[in-house]
Residue, then its C-alpha position, 0 to 999 in steps of 0.5 A: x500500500x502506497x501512502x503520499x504525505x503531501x503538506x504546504x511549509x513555510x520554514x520545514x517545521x510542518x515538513x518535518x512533521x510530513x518526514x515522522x509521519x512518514x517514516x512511521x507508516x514505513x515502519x508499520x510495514x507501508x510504503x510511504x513518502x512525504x513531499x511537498x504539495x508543489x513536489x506531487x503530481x499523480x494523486x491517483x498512483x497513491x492508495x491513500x493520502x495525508x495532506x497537511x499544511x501550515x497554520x498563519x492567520x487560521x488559514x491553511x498555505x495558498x499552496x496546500x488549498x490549491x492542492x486540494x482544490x485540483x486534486x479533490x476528485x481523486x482525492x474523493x476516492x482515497x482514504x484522506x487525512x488532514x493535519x495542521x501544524x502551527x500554534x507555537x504557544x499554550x496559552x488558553x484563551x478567555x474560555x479556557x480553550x487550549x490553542x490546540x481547540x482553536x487554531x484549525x484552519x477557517x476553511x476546515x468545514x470547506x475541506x471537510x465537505x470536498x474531501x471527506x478526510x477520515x481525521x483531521x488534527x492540529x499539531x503544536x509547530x515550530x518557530x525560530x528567529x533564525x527563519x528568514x520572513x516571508x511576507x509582509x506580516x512576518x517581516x513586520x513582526x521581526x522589526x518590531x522588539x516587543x513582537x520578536x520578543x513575544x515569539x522566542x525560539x520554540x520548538x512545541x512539536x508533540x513527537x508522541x502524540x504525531x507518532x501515535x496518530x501516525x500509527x493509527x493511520x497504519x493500523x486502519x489502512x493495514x486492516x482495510x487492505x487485509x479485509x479487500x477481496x483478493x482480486x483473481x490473477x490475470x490470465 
């Protein structure tokens, strides 16, 4: 069973979530490989996808939307799965609510219903001063002190819990393959 890992990243940390989920589904015995949603060309060559994508300002990448968009009815036939990647603190806000709860991406209902994944989750992400802004909101808060200083170095990625997801991945694909007919050989 063939697994594509696709994700949209800005600095690497959701692409390195893209590379350990990965790298768990082959070791749960699947054939699986992570690129980037620019990198990936034939959805249909896949038995299942995991589309992830960076979190700014609640909104998934430009890049990963499009990805969806042109690949929704391939998509539609294969077991997907989404995941966000992005808080870089744990504050709760007013309600209590930990920024897991409330930081998915605003189009989620919009992916929801043209993809139908079977999970979507939202992971703790990653932010250093050493990565280089990319647009006009990151080059803003980097000149600013009280905003540089508002977002240290932090590396809140949750290795177990993206682990133990992945692996309940493998386990419901590994036993959709072991329920399939066996198809009759040609001949």
């Amino acid at each position: 069973m063939s697994i594509l890992i696709a994700y949209g990243s800005r600095h690497g940390s959701t692409g390195g979530i893209a590379e350990r989920i990965a790298e768990r589904l082959r070791e749960g015995g699947l054939d699986a490989e992570a690129m980037t949603v620019k990198s990936a060309r034939d959805v249909a060559d896949y038995d299942a996808v995991i589309l992830g994508s960076a979190l700014y300002m609640f909104h998934w990448m430009k890049e990963a939307r499009s990805f969806a968009a042109q690949n929704r009815r391939v998509l539609n036939l294969k077991p997907v799965w989404l995941f966000s990647s992005g808080p870089i603190e744990m504050k709760l806000d007013e309600l209590g609510r930990g920024p897991l709860e409330v930081s998915g991406p605003r189009e989620i209902d919009e992916l929801r219903e043209t993809l139908h994944p079977r999970d979507h989750q939202v992971f703790f992400g990653a932010w250093s001063r050493e990565y280089k802004p990319i647009g006009f909101v990151e080059r803003l808060a980097m000149a600013m002190p009280a905003a540089r200083a508002a977002f240290p170095d932090n590396d809140l990625r949750d290795w177990p819990r993206i682990d133990a997801w992945a692996d309940g991945i493998a386990v419901e694909l590994k036993t959709a393959s072991e329920r399939a007919p066996s198809r009759p050989a040609p001949g």
